[in-house]
C-alpha positions in Angstrom: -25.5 1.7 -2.2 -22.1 0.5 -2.8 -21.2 -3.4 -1.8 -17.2 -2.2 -1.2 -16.1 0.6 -0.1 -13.2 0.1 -2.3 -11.8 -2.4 -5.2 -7.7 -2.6 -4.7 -5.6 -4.2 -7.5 -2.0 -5.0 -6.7 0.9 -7.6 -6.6 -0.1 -10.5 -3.9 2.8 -11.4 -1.5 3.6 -13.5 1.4 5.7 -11.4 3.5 8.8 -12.5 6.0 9.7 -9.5 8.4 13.1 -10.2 10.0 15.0 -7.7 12.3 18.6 -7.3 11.0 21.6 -5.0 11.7 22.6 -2.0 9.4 25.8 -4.0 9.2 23.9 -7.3 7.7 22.2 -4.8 5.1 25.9 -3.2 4.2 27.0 -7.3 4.1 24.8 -8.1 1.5 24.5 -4.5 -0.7 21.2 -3.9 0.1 20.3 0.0 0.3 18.7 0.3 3.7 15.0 2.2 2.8 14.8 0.8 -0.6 12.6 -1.7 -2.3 14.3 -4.3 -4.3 13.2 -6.6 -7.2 14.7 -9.7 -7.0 14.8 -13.0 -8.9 14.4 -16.3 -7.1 17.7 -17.6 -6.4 19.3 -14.2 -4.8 16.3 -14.2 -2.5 17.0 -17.5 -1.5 20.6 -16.5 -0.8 19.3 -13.7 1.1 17.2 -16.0 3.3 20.1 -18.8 3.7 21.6 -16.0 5.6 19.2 -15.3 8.1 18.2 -19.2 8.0 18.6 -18.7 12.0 16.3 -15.7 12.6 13.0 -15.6 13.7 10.1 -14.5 11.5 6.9 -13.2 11.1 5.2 -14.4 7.9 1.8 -12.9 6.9 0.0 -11.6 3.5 1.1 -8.7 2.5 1.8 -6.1 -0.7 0.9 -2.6 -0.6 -2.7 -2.8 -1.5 -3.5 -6.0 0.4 -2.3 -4.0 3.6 -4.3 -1.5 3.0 -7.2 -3.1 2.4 -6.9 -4.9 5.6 -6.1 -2.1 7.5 -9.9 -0.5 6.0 -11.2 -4.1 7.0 -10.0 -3.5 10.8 -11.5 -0.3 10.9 -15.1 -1.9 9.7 -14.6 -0.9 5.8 -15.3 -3.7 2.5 -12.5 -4.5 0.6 -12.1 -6.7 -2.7 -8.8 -7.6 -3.4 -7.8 -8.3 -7.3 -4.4 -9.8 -7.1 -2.8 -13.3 -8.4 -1.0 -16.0 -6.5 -0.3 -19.3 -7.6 -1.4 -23.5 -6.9 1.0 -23.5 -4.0 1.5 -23.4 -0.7 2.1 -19.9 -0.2 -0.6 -18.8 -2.9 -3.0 -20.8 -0.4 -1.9 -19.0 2.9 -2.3 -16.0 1.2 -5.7 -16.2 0.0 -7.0 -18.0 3.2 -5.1 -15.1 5.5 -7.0 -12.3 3.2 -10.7 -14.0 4.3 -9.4 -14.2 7.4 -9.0 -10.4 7.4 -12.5 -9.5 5.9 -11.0 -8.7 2.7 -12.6 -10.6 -0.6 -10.7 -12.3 -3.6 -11.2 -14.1 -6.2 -8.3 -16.7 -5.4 -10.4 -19.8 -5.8 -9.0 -23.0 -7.0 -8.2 -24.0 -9.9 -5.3 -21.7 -9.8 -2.2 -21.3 -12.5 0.9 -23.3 -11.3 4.2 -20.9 -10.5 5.6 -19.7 -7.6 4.0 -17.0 -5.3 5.1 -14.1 -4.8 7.4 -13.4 -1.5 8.6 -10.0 0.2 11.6 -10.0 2.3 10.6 -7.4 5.0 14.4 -6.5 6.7 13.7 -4.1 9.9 16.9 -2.3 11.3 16.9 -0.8 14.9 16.1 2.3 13.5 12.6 1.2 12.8 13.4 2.0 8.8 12.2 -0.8 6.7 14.0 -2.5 3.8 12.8 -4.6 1.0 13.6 -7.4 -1.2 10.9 -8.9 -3.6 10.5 -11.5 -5.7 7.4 -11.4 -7.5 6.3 -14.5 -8.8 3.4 -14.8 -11.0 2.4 -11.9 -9.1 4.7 -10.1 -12.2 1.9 -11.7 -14.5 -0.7 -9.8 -13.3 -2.8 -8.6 -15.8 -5.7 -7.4 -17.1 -7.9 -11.0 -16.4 -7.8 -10.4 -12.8 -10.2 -7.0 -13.1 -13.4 -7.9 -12.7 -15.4 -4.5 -14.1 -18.8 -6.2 -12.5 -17.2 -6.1 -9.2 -15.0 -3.2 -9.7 -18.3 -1.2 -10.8 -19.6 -2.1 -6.9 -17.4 0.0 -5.4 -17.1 3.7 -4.1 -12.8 3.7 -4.9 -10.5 1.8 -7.0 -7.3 1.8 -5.3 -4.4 1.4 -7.4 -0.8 0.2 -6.3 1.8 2.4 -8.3 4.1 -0.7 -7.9 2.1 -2.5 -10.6 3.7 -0.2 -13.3 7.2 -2.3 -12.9 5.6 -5.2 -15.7 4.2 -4.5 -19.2 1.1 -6.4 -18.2 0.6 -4.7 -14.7 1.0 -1.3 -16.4 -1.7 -2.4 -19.0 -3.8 -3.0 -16.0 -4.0 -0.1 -14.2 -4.6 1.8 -17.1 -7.8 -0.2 -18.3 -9.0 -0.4 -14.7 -8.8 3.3 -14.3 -10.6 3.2 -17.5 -13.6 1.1 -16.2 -14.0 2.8 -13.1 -14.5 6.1 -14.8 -17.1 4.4 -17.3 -18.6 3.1 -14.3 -18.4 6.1 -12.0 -15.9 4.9 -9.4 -13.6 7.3 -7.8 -9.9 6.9 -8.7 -7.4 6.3 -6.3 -3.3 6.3 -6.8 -0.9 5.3 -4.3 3.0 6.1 -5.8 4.0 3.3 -3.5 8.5 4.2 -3.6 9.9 6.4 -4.9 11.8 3.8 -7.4 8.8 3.4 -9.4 8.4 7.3 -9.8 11.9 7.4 -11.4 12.0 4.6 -13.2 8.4 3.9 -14.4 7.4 7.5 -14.5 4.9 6.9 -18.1 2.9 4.2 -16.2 1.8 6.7 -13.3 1.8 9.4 -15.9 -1.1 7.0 -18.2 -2.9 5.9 -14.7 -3.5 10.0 -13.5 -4.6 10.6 -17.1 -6.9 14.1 -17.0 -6.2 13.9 -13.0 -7.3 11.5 -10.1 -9.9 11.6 -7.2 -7.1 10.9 -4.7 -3.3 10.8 -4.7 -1.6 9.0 -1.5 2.1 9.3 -1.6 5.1 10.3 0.9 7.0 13.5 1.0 10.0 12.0 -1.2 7.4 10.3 -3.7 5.8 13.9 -4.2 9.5 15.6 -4.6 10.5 12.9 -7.2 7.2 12.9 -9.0 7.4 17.0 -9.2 11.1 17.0 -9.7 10.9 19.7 -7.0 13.7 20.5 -4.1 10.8 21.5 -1.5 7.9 20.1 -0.2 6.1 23.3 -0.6 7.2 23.5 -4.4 5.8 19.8 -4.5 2.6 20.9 -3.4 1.7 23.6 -5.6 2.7 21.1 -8.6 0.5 18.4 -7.8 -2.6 20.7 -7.5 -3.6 19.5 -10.9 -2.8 15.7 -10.4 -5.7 14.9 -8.1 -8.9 16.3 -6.7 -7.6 15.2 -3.1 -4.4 14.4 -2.5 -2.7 13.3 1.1 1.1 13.0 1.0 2.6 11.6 4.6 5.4 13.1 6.5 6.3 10.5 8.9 6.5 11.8 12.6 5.3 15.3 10.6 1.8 13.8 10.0 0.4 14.9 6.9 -0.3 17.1 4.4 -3.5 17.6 2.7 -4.9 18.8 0.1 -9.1 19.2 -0.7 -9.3 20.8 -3.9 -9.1 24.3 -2.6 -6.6 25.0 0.2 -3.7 22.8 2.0 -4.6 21.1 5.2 -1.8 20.2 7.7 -2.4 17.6 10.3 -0.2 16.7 13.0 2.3 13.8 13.7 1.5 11.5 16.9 4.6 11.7 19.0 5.7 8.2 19.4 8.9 6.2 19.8 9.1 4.0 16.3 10.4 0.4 16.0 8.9 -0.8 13.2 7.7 1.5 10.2 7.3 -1.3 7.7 3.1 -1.0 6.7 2.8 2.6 8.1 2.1 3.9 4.8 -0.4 1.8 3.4 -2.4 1.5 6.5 -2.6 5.4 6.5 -3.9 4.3 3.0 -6.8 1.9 4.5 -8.0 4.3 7.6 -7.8 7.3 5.3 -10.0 5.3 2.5 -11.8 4.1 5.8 -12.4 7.8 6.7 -13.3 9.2 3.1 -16.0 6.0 2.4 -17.6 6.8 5.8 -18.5 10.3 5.8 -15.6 11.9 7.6 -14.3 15.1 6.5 -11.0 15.3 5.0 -9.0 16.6 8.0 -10.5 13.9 10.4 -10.4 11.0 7.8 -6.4 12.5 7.9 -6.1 12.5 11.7 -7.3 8.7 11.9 -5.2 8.0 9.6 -1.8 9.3 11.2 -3.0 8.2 14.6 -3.5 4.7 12.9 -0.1 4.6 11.4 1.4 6.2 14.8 0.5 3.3 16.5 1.5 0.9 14.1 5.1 1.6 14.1 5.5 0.9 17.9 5.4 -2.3 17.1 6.2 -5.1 14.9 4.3 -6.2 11.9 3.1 -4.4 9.2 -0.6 -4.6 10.6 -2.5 -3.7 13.6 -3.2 -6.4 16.5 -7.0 -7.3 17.2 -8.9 -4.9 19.2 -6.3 -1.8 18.2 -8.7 0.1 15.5 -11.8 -0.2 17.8 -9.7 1.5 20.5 -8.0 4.1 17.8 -11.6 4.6 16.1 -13.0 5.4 20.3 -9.6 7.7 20.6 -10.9 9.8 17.3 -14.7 10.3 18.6 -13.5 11.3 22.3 -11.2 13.6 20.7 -13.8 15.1 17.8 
């Protein structure tokens, strides 16, 4: 029996989700959608102009929300990541217990700066980032640990790992150990930014072809170089044994090894898609480590993100996957 239900590795960062105006976003050349790497000082200038804003500050990265999000839904989760001896590498690693996901982030740990993520949410609901990584960039191959790693059902890889030499290095060695040790192999694309510009990392992760793919319909286009979702479909047949690309309000599309498997979009009115995606990640790993067929392991997962993006935060509140998880039996 497995001890996690699945090993993530990703960058560790302390988010801050402010609510801005497309105007703001124009103001200060940001693309509105897009995921930015940043150095230090322009995201302090960033965050001198919203000095007067209120925000929300939590742990965050792609991987680290969706292991929480499998956490909430009664999942295990280890977290491989790396913060520094400050302030913000503490409140990470404290607010990843606190969501039932494990770490190694003990003390002593290497002095730097921590890695932050400027969330910037626009009326539209549409999300808009600015990173700076920190020694999260350093991430390397001395955060896998293969005895823990061999523990689990999945490894869950964070494509936006592939934007640093070492990170790259990374992925490919713990895609490596987990097919020595018999793990399943999990991808996420994670932006579309990292398919065009990083496209030899993903290309060295997928290797002879994954367990699961999770990416978005404009991840799956760029990846493909196709002009259709349906001609991005039939390409990636031979990337992944499963594969589940997200639609937004759509739902999803999935795919089993055989045939596609559409599932439908919860009608909702958005206001805050930042998270959606990688806790469609967690409830669909949630789903696939708990015996749940690919189509229902699908529909938790978009009624999951549906409710997420109703409301602020890139994580559901206490209580909401109990009530979601009850939703999904009464409607089986």
């Amino acid at each position: 029996m497995n001890h996690y239900d699945v090993y993530g590795i990703g960058h560790a960062l302390v988010d801050m989700e402010l609510h801005v105006s497309d105007a703001f976003l124009t103001h200060v050349g940001l693309q509105k959608g897009s995921m930015s790497l940043v150095d230090e000082a322009r995201q302090e200038q960033l965050l001198q102009q919203v000095a007067d804003l209120p925000h929300h500050r939590s742990c965050g990265g792609s991987s680290a929300n969706t292991l929480i999000g499998l956490a909430q839904f009664g999942g295990k989760g280890f977290h491989a990541c790396k913060v520094a001896d400050d302030e913000a590498g503490d409140f990470f690693a404290q607010d990843m217990r606190l969501h039932g996901v494990d770490n190694g982030l003990h003390p002593p740990r290497p002095a730097g700066t921590t890695g932050r993520c400027l969330v910037f949410i626009t009326p539209d609901a549409e999300r808009t980032l600015c990173t700076h990584l920190g020694i999260s960039e350093q991430f390397s191959i001395e955060q896998i640990a293969e005895p823990i790693l061999s523990q689990a059902e999945y490894l869950y890889i964070e494509g936006y790992l592939v934007s640093s030499p070492s990170g790259q290095a990374a992925t490919q060695e713990a895609a490596r150990m987990a097919r020595k040790q018999g793990v399943k192999t999990a991808l996420t694309f994670s932006d579309t930014s990292m398919v065009h510009y990083f496209r030899s990392g993903l290309d060295a992760i997928i290797g002879d072809g994954l367990d699961l793919l999770l990416c978005n319909e404009s991840e799956a286009m760029a990846y493909t170089e196709s002009q259709t979702l349906e001609q991005a479909k039939n390409r990636l047949k031979s990337v992944a044994k499963m594969i589940g690309i997200t639609q937004g309000a759509q739902g999803a599309s999935l795919y089993n090894g055989e045939r596609w498997i559409n599932v439908a979009g919860v009608p909702v009115q958005a206001l805050d898609s930042n998270g959606a995606g990688d806790l469609f990640a967690g409830a669909f790993l949630f789903g696939m480590t708990h015996g749940y067929a690919l189509a229902k392991a699908g529909q938790l997962a978009c009624r999951a993100a549906s409710v997420l993006v109703t409301q602020p935060g890139a994580r559901l509140r206490a209580g909401q996957a109990r009530l979601i998880l009850d939703d999904q039996e009464a409607l089986s």
